[in-house]
MINUBA-507750 format. One record per residue (C-alpha): x, y, z. Coordinates in steps of 0.5 Angstrom, whole numbers, padded with zeros to 4 digits, always signed. Example, Ala and Ser with C-alpha at 12.3 -4.5 7.8 and 13.67 -1.06 7.14 Angstrom:
2
+0025-0009+0016 +0027-0002+0014 
END
This chain:
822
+0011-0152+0162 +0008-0151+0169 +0013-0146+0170 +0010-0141+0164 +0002-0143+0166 +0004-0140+0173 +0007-0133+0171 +0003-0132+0165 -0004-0135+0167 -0006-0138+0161 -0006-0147+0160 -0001-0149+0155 -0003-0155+0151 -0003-0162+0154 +0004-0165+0156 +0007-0171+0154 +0007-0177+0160 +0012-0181+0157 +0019-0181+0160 +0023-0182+0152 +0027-0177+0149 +0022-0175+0145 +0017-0174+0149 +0022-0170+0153 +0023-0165+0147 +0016-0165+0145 +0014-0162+0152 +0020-0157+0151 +0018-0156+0145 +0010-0154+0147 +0015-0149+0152 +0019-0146+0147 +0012-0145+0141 +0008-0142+0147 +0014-0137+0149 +0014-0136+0141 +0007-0134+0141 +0008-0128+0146 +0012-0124+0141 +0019-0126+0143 +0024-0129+0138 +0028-0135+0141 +0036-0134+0137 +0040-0140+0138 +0035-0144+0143 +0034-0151+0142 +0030-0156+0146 +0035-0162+0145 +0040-0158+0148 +0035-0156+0154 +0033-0164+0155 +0041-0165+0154 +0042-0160+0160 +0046-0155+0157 +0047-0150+0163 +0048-0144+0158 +0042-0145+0154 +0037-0147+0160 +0040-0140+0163 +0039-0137+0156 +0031-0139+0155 +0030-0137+0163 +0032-0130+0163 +0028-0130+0156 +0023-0132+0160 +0024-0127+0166 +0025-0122+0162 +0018-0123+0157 +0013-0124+0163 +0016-0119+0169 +0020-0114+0165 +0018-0113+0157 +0010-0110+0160 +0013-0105+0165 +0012-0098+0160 +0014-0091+0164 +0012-0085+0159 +0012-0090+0153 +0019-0093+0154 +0018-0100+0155 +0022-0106+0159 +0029-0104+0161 +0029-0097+0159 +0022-0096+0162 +0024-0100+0168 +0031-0095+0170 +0027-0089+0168 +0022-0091+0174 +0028-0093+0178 +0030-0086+0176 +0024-0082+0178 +0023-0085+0184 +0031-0084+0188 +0031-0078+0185 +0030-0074+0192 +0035-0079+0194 +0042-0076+0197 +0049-0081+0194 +0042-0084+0189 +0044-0084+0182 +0042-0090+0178 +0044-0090+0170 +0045-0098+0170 +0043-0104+0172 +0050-0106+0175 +0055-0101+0178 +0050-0096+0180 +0046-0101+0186 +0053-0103+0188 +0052-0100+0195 +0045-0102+0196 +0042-0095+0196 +0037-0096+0190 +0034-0101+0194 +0034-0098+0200 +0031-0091+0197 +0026-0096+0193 +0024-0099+0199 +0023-0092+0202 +0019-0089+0197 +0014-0093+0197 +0014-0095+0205 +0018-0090+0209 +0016-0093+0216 +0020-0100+0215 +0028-0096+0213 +0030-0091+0217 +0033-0088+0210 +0037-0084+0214 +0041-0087+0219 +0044-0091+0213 +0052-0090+0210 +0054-0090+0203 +0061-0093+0207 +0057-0098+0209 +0055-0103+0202 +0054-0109+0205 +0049-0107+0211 +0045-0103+0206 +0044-0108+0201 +0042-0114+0207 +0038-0109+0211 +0035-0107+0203 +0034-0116+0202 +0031-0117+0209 +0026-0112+0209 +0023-0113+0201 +0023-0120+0204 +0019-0120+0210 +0015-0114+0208 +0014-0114+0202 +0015-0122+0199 +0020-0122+0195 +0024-0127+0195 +0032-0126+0198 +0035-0127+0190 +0042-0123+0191 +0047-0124+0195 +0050-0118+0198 +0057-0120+0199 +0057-0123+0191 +0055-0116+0190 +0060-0112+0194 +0066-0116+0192 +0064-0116+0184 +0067-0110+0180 +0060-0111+0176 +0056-0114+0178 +0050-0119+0174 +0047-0113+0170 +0041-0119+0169 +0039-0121+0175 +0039-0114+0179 +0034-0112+0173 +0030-0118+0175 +0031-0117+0182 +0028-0110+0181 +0023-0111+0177 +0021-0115+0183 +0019-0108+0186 +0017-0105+0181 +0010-0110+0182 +0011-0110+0188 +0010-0102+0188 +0006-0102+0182 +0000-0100+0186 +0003-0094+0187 +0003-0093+0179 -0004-0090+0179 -0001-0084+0183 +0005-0083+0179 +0000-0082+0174 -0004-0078+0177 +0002-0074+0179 +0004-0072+0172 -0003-0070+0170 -0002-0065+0175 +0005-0064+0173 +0002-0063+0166 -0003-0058+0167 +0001-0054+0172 +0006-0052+0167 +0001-0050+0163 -0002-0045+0167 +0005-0044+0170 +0008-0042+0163 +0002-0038+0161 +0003-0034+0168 +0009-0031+0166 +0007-0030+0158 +0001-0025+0162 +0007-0023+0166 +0012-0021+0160 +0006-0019+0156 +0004-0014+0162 +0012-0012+0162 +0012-0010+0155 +0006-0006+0154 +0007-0002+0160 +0015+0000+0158 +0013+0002+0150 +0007+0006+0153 +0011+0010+0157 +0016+0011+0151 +0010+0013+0147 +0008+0018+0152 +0015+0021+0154 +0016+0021+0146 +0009+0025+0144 +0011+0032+0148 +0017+0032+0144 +0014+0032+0138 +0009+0036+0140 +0014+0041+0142 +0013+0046+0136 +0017+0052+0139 +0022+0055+0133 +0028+0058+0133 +0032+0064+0130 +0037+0060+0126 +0039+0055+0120 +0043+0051+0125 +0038+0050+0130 +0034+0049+0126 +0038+0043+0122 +0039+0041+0129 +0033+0040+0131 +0032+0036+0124 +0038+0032+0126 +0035+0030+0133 +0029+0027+0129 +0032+0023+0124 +0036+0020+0130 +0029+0019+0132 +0027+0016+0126 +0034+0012+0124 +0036+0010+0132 +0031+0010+0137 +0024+0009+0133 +0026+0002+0130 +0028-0002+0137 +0020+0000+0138 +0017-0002+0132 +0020-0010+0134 +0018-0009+0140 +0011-0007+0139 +0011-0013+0133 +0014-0018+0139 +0009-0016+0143 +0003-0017+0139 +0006-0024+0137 +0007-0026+0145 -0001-0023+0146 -0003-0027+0139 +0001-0034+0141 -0001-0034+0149 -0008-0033+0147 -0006-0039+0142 -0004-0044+0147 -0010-0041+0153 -0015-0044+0146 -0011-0050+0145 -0010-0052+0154 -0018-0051+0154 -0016-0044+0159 -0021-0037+0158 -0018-0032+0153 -0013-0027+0156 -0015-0020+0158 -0009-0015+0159 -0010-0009+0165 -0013-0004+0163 -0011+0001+0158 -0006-0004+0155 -0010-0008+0150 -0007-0009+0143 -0011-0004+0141 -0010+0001+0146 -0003+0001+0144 -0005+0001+0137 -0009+0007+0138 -0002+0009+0143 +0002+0008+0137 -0002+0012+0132 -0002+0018+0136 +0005+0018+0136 +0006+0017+0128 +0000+0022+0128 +0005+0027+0131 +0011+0025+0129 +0009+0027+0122 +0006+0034+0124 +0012+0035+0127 +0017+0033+0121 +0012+0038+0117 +0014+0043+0122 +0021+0042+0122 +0020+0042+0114 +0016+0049+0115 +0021+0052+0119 +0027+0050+0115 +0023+0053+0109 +0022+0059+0113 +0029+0060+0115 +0032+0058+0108 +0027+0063+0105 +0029+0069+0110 +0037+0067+0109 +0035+0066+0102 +0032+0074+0102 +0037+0076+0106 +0042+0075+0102 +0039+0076+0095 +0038+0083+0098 +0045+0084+0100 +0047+0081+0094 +0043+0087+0089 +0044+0092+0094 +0052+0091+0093 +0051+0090+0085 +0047+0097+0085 +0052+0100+0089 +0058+0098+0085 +0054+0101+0079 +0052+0107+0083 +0059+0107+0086 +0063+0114+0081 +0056+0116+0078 +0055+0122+0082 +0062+0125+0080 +0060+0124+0073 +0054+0128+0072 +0057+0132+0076 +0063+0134+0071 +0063+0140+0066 +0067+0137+0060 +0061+0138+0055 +0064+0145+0056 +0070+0145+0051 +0067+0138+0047 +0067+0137+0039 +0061+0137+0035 +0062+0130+0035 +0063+0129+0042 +0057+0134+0044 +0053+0129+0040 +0057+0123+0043 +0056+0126+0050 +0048+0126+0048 +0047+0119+0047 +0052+0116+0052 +0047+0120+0057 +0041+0118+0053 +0043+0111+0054 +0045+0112+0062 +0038+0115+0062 +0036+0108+0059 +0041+0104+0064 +0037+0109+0070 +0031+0107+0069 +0034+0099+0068 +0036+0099+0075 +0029+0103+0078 +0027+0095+0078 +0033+0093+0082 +0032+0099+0087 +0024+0096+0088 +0026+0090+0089 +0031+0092+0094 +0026+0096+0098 +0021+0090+0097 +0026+0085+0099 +0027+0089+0106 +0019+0090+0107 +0019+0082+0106 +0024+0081+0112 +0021+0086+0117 +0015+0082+0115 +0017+0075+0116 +0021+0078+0123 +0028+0077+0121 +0033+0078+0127 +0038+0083+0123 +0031+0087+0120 +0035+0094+0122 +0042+0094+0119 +0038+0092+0113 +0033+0098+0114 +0038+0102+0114 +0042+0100+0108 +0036+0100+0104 +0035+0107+0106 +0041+0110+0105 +0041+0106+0097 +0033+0109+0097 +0036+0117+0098 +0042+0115+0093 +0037+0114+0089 +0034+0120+0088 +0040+0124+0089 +0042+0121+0081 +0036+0122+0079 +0036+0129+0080 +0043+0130+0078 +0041+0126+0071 +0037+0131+0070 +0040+0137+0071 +0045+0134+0066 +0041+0133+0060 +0038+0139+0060 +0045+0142+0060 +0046+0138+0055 +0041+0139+0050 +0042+0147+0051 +0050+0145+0048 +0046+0140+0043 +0044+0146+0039 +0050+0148+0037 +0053+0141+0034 +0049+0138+0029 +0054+0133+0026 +0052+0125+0027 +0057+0120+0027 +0052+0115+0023 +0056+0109+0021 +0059+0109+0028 +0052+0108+0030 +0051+0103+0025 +0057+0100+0026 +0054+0099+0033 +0046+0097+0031 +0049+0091+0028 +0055+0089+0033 +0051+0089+0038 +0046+0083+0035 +0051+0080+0031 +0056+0079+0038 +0050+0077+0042 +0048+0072+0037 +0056+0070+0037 +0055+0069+0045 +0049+0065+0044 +0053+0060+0039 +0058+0059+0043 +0054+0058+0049 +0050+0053+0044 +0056+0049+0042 +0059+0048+0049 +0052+0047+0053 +0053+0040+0056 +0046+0036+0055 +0042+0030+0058 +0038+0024+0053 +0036+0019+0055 +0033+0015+0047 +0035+0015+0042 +0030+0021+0039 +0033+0026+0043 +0039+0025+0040 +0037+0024+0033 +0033+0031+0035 +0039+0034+0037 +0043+0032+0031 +0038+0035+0026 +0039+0041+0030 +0046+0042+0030 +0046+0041+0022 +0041+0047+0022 +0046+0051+0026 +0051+0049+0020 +0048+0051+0015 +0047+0058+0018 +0054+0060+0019 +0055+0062+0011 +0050+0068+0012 +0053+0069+0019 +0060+0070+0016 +0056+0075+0011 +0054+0079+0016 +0060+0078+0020 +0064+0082+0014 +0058+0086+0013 +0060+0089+0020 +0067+0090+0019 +0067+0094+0013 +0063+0099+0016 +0069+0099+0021 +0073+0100+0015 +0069+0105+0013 +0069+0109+0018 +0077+0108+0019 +0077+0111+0012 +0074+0117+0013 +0077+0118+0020 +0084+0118+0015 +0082+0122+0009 +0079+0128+0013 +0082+0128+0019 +0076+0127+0023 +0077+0129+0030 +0073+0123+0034 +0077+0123+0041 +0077+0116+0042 +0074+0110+0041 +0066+0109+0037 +0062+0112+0044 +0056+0107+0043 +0059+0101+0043 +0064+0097+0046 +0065+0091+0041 +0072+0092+0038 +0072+0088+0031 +0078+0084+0034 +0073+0081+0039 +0068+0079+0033 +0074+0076+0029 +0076+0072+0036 +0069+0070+0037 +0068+0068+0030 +0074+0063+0029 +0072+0061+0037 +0065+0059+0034 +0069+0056+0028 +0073+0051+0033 +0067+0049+0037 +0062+0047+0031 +0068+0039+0030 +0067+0038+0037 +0060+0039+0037 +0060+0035+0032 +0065+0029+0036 +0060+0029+0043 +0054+0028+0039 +0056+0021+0035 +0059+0018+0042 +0052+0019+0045 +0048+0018+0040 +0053+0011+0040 +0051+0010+0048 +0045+0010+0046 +0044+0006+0042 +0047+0000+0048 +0042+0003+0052 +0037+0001+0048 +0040-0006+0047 +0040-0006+0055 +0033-0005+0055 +0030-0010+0050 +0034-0015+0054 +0032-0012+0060 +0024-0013+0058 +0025-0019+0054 +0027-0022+0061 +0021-0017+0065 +0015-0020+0060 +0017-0027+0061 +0018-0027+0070 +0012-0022+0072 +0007-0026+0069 +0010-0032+0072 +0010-0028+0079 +0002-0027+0078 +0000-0034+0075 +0004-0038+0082 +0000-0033+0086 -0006-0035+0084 -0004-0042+0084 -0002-0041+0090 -0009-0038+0092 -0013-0044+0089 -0009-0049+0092 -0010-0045+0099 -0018-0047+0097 -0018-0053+0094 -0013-0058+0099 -0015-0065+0098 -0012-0071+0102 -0008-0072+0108 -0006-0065+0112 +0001-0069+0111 +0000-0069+0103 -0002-0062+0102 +0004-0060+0106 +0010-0065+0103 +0005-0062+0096 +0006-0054+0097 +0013-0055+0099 +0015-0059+0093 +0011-0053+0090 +0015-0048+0095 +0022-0052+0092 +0020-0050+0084 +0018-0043+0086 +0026-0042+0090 +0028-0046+0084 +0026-0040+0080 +0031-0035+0083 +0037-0035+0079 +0032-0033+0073 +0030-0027+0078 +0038-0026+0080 +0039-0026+0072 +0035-0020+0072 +0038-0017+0078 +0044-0017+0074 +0041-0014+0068 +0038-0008+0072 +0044-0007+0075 +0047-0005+0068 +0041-0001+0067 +0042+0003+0074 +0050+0004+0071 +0048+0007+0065 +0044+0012+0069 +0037+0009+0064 +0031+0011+0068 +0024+0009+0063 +0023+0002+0059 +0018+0003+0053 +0019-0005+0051 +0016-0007+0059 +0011-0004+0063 +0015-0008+0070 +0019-0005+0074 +0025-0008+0078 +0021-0005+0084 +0015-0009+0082 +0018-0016+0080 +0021-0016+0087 +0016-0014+0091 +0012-0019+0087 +0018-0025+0088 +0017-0023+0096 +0009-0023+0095 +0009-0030+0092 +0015-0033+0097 +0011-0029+0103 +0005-0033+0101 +0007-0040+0100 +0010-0039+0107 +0004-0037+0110 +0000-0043+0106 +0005-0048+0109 +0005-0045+0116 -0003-0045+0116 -0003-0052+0114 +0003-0054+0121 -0002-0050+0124 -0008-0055+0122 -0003-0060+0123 -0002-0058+0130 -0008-0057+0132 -0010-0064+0130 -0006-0067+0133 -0007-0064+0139 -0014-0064+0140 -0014-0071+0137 -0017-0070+0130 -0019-0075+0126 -0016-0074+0118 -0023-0075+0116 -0025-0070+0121 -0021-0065+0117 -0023-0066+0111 -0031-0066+0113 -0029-0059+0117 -0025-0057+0110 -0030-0059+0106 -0036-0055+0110 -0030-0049+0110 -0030-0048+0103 -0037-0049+0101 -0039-0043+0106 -0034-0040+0104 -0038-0036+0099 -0034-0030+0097 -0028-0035+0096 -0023-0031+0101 -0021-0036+0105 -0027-0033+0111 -0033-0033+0113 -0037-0027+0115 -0043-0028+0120 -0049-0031+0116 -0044-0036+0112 -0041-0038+0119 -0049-0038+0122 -0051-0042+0116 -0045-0047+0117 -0046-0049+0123 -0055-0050+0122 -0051-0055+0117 -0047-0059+0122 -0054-0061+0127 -0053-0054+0131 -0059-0051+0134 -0058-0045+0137 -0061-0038+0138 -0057-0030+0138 -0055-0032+0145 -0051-0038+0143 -0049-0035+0137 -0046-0029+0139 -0043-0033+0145 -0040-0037+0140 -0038-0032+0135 -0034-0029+0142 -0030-0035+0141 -0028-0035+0134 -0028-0028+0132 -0025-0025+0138 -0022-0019+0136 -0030-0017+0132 -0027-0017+0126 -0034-0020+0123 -0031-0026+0120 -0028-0033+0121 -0022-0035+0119 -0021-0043+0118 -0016-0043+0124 -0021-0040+0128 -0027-0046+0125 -0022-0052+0126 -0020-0049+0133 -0028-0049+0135 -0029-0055+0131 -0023-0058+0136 -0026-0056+0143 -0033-0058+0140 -0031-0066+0139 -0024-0067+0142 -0022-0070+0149 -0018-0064+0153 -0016-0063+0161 -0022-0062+0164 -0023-0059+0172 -0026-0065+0173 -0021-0070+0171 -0016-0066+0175 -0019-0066+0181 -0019-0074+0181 -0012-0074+0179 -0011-0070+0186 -0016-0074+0190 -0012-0081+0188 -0005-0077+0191 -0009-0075+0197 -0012-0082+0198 -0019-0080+0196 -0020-0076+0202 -0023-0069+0201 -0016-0065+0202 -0010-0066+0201 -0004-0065+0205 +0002-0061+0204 +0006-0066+0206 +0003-0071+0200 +0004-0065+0195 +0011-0064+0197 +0012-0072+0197 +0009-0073+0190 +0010-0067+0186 +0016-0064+0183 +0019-0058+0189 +0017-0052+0184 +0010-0055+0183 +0009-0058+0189 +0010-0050+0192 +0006-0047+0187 +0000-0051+0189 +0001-0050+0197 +0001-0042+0195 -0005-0043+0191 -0009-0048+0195 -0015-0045+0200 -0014-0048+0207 -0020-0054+0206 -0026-0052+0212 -0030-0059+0212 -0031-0062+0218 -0026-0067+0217 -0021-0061+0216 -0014-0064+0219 -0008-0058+0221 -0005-0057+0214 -0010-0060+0210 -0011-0056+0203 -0018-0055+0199 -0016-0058+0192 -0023-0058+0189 -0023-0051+0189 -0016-0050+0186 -0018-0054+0180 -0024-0051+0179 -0020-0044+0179 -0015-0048+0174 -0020-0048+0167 -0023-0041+0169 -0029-0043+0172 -0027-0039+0179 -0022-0034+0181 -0015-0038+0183 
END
């Protein structure tokens, strides 16, 4: 019982003065409640065999002891007792060489540890480098004496049990260790201070090199973009399709292979810009302002004179090709015509030129007549197809086409062509109609034959065409309408076949005259080419072709039918998932707004709502598969729904894109509370003022619902104030406020940060409340990296108390939250 009232401070209850048993186990007793008391379980520790002296029970109770009032209260960056006791010993021999503390036992075999403890704290007392790993037993005596004598701590280990022990007792080094901690525990206060600093410079340190990247990446796609620009710019045409197509290819390798690399890089630089100024808010540091000419906007603006002359440059291309596939196009429907009326022109000068209606018949003469009429028709036929080879050629000289000459030329030659035929032409027909006065016999049912051929043949032509003409529907009318079409053909076949008999009874008749009087006809029927044996082929051709036609149309008109099946299934589907998509969007919305409890609870409640939507999914894949069958069966329009796959899909995106958002927005909230140290009731207060505000329900203030706010909350200010604020929540002067940027206000309003302040008593403890700082003492309690930081930084101190090295850490902290330049 005295024992407890020492180390813990406190009296304990009146002993016992009996000598008895009983009153031994009753103060025991008094020892053991008090022990209780204090938070520690005692487990199979009795006091009757305490008074009963058992060894193994009283050593028990001891180390309860030791381990309650010397060891349990060490706490070292929230750990506690024995973890947090080795992290210390840890921290503090980590500069030390052949120091390697992980255990209470083997790692201080060589009395090292101890020495570096000493050391650390009292380096005038150990000369820490003349000792040898080699050398355990001079270490750890040297370590006992000096703790000892210097720091009264009492000799409680013996260094030769520890050296010949291969693990030595894990419960009395941590004892005898805990003895320094106390011991050193006045250094504790700058450990702490130490890590204040350490905490803040690897905030700036971090932020530094974000600036830094942000810099890089600015800079590299703003060279990009300007090297691009001229390219696109370029607008120097050539002379052929190939290049051309070339220079189409190069753009699409653009677009496809060097654009898109450009695009992530541009987006990864605005969320590197958006998450350092995040991290600068929430650290208490002034926004960051990148260089000149590399703002968002300025790369934004960068960014769409690039798009502006990318798509100029695309329409150029496209102008171009038009132009050249026009030139190609004119050139060789120029060629093309020019060899047609060649071919026809090719023998027609010889033939006007014959004189075989010299030794004609009457009914040769006649034929002769007409078969020169009919080239006179034909001659004036083709008068079209020579202005427009004439046309033709004037266009390419027009539009500058590189081969203009050759066609100039060949168009000359057709042009004089021309007019040597039509001079021929007409020196024959006058010759003609001299020998016409002479010959009066007209062979009448040669041309009758001939007049209703011709037509009949034609139309012959056109059915078969009809019949044989591939079609394209797509309902179930255009099928219909092409049937009721066919069965109108079918019935015109009986008075066809009438006319086709028609016909070839003139052919009889004529054969028959031929015969009867001998007629010299000289030939075939001169005005037509039609033979009754190609009417009779086309007509059975006809006859063929009607049962396939017949066969083509039931299979479509069957295919149509399933396609009609797959739309109805298709839009049953349809009607039912868009609906849906649009009532979880708006649910969505109204949830956003009207959030109710804990921040925890509104993100367990949207991701159990984010569950059900993703729940929802293998109805969307069953409608994928649906349209697939749709797309196979080449169905491009469905009367039975106004949703198209298109729009179920980018509404499905929408809807998991929104609660996406709504979730991270509420993490965002969640860390922002907790970083600033916002009370739940704060965050409903700051939501519930939020919403009332917010007036159009948007999710945003604009300025005089934010202004009007702000008065509600006790906030007295003028347009200087208030523009200074809204500096700070609407950064990029979009003239709103969104809830992020109120909650990020709100926080610096009420919540407690780092400040300069806080961080120059934090250096003032470490250089032992002077006025300077030494570099030996940052690089004695700071980590290397940060202690360099700050010796590069620091101004030297000029006060009159100014010592050779010393340091000026006011200003440097100062420097830290913006207040004056680092």
């Amino acid at each position: 019982m005295l024992l407890l009232e020492v180390i813990s401070g406190e009296r304990l209850a009146k002993p016992e003065r009996g000598k008895m048993r009983v009153h031994k186990i009753s103060n025991v007793n008094k020892a053991l409640d008090f022990i209780a008391s204090k938070g520690v379980k005692l487990v199979s520790i009795g006091a009757e065999e305490i008074v009963d002296g058992n060894v193994k029970m009283t050593l028990g109770m001891i180390w309860t002891i030791i381990l309650r009032f010397a060891i349990q209260d060490i706490s070292v960056e929230e750990t506690s007792a024995k973890e947090g006791l080795l992290l210390w010993c840890q921290r503090k021999t980590a500069p030390y060489k052949n120091v390697n503390i992980q255990n209470f036992h083997i790692s201080w075999k060589d009395g090292l540890g101890f020495c570096a403890l000493i050391h650390r704290h009292r380096p005038e007392l150990i000369d820490y480098g003349k000792l040898r790993k080699d050398d355990p037993l001079t270490n750890l005596n040297t370590a006992f004496d000096v703790a000892e004598k210097y720091l009264d701590i009492p000799k409680m280990l013996d260094a030769e049990d520890i050296v010949g022990t291969a693990r030595p007792d894990e419960k009395a080094i941590m004892t005898y260790v805990s003895s320094f901690y106390h011991a050193f525990s006045g250094a504790q206060k700058a450990e702490t201070a130490a890590n204040r600093i350490c905490k803040v410079l690897a905030v700036n340190q971090e932020n530094e090199q974000l600036m830094e990247d942000y810099e890089k990446l600015a800079s590299d796609l703003l060279e990009w973009i300007r090297r691009t620009i001229p390219w696109l710019e370029n607008r120097a045409p050539e002379n052929t399709m190939q290049a051309m197509q070339q220079k189409l290819e190069d753009f699409r390798d653009y677009r496809r292979l060097h654009k898109p690399p450009k695009v992530q890089e541009k987006c990864q630089l605005e969320i590197n810009f958006n998450t350092l100024q995040t991290k600068l808010r929430l650290s208490n540091r002034p926004a960051f302002m990148p260089s000149e000419g590399k703002m968002v906007s300025d790369i934004n603006n960068a960014w769409a004179g690039l798009e502006q002359a990318e798509k100029g440059y695309e329409e150029w291309l496209l102008n171009e090709i038009r132009r050249l596939e026009r030139l190609d196009h004119l050139a060789e429907k120029f060629r093309q015509k020019a060899s047609i009326h060649e071919s026809w022109t090719d023998g027609k000068e010889a033939m006007l030129q014959q004189k075989d209606y010299e030794t004609a018949t009457l009914s040769e003469i006649k034929a002769l007549l007409k078969k020169h009429e009919a080239f006179e028709s034909d001659l004036a036929a083709h008068q079209d197809r020579v202005e427009q080879i004439a046309a033709i050629a004037q266009e390419l000289n027009e539009l500058d086409y590189y081969d203009s000459p050759s066609v100039n030329a060949r168009c000359q030659k057709i042009c004089d062509q021309w007019d040597n035929l039509g001079a021929l032409t007409q020196k024959r027909r006058e010759a003609l109609e001299r020998t016409e006065k002479l010959l009066e016999t007209i062979d009448q049912l040669y041309l009758e034959y001939a007049k209703r051929a011709a037509p009949f043949n034609n139309w012959m032509e056109g059915a078969m065409e009809d019949l044989q003409d591939t079609f394209i529907v797509h309902t179930i009318e255009e099928i219909q309408g092409l049937t009721t079409a066919h069965e109108q053909f079918k019935a015109t076949l009986p008075d066809a076949d009438k006319e086709r008999q028609a016909i070839l009874g003139i052919h009889n008749e004529v054969s028959k005259i031929v015969q009867t009087y001998h007629v010299n006809m000289a030939g075939t029927n001169p005005y037509t080419t039609i033979t009754p044996h190609e009417i009779n082929g086309k007509w059975e051709h006809v006859r063929q072709l009607v049962p396939r036609r017949d066969q083509a149309l039931m299979e479509e008109h069957a295919r149509q039918q399933q396609n009609e099946r797959l739309r109805k299934q298709f839009g049953a589907q349809a009607n039912v998932i868009g609906p849906w998509i649009q009532t979880k969007m708006e649910e969505i919305g109204r949830i956003s707004i009207e959030m109710h409890g804990t921040l925890e609870d509104q993100l367990n409640h949207l991701r159990q709502y984010e569950k059900s939507i993703v729940n929802y999914k293998p109805k969307i894949d069953q409608l994928e598969g649906d349209h697939q069958l749709i797309q196979e069966a080449l169905i491009f329009d469905n009367k039975h729904t106004n949703y198209t796959m298109e729009h179920i899909r980018v509404g499905w995106e929408q809807l998991l894109t929104t609660i996406a958002r709504t979730i991270n927005e509420v993490e965002n909230q969640i860390l922002t509370r907790d970083a600033k140290g916002i009370s739940q009731e704060q965050m409903n207060e700051f939501r519930a003022s939020f919403n009332h505000f917010d007036r159009k329900k948007t999710g945003m203030m604009d300025c005089e619902d934010f202004r009007a706010c702000l008065i509600s909350m006790g906030y007295n200010m003028g347009e200087a104030e208030f523009a200074r604020i809204m500096s700070i929540v609407d950064p990029n002067r979009m003239g709103v406020v969104t809830f992020q940027a109120f909650i990020d206000f709100m926080s610096r309003e009420t919540a407690d940060t780092d400040t300069a302040d806080q961080v120059m008593a934090s250096f003032k403890i470490l250089a032992g409340d002077k006025n300077y700082i030494t570099v030996d003492e940052l690089r004695r309690e700071l980590p290397p990296d940060q202690a360099e930081y700050c010796i590069a930084r620091m101004a030297p101190y000029n006060g009159r108390d100014a010592v050779p090295g010393a340091l000026d850490y006011m200003s440097f902290s100062t420097a830290l939250y913006g207040e004056s330049d680092l």
